[in-house]
N, C-alpha and C positions, 0 to 999 in steps of 0.2 A: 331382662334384656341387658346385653354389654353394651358400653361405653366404646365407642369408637374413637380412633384416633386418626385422624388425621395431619400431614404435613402440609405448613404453611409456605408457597414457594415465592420467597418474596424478591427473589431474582427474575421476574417476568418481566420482559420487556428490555432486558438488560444485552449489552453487548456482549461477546465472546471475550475473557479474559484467560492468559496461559500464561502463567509465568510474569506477569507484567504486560505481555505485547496483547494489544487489543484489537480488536475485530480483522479486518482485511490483514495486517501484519503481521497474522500468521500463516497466512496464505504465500506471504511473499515469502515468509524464509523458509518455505517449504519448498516452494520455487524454487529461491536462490541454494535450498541444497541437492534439488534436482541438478541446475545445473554446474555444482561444483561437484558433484557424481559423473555426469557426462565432461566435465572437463578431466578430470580426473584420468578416464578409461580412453578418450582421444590423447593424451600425453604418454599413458603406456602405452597403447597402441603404438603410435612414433617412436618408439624406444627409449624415450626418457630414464634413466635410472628411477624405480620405486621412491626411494627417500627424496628425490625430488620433486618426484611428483605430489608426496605427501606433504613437503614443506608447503610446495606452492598453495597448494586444497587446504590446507592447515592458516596460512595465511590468511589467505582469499575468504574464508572461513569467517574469521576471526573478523577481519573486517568488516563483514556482512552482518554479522551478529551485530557490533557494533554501530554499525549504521540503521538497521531497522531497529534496534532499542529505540537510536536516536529521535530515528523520527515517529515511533510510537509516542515518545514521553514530550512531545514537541506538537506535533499535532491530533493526535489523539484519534478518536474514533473517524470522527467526517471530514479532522482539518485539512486533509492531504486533498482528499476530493473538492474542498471549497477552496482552499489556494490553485489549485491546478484550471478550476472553474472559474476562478478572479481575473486571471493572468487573459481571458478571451473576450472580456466583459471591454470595451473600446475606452480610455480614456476621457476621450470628446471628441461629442458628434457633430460634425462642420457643415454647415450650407450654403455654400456660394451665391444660391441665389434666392430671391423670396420667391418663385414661382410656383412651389411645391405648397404655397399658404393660398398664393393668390388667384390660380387660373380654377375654375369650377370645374371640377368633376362630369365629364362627356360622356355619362352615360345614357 
């Protein structure tokens, strides 16, 4: 009888990593090259000269890139989602009056 071989996959459980950018952000920059695709073809459309329309996409581009590295390497897998989740979470909860402790329940 052979020996069998199997692989051990010790990546279970693990987020999506591409290049550095992790999980959801690479969704975005797949977004954001959608839409620097669709910017791109509404500027020729309009008659824009080509090489300017490429500079701009080129730019726009670049930036993009730059900014979702950013905030990959910044907040990482869930941080975008738990700061965006923080920001709805009330400061402090205020009660003007004690009535809400003090009147019984009229059911």
């Amino acid at each position: 009888m052979a020996n069998s071989v199997y692989q051990n996959h010790k990546n279970i459980n693990q987020s999506i990593e591409f290049r550095g950018l992790k999980a959801q952000y690479i969704w975005y920059l797949g977004g954001g090259v959608v839409v620097l695709l669709v910017l791109f073809a509404g500027m020729y459309i309009l008659g824009l000269p080509p090489l300017v329309c490429v500079a701009i996409v080129l730019l726009l581009g670049t930036l993009l890139v730059l900014k979702i590295y950013r905030m990959s390497k910044t907040y990482g897998e869930h941080g975008l989602m738990k700061r965006l989740a923080q920001r709805q979470i009330p400061r402090v909860i205020s009660s003007r009056t004690r009535a809400v402790f003090i009147k019984p329940d009229n059911r």
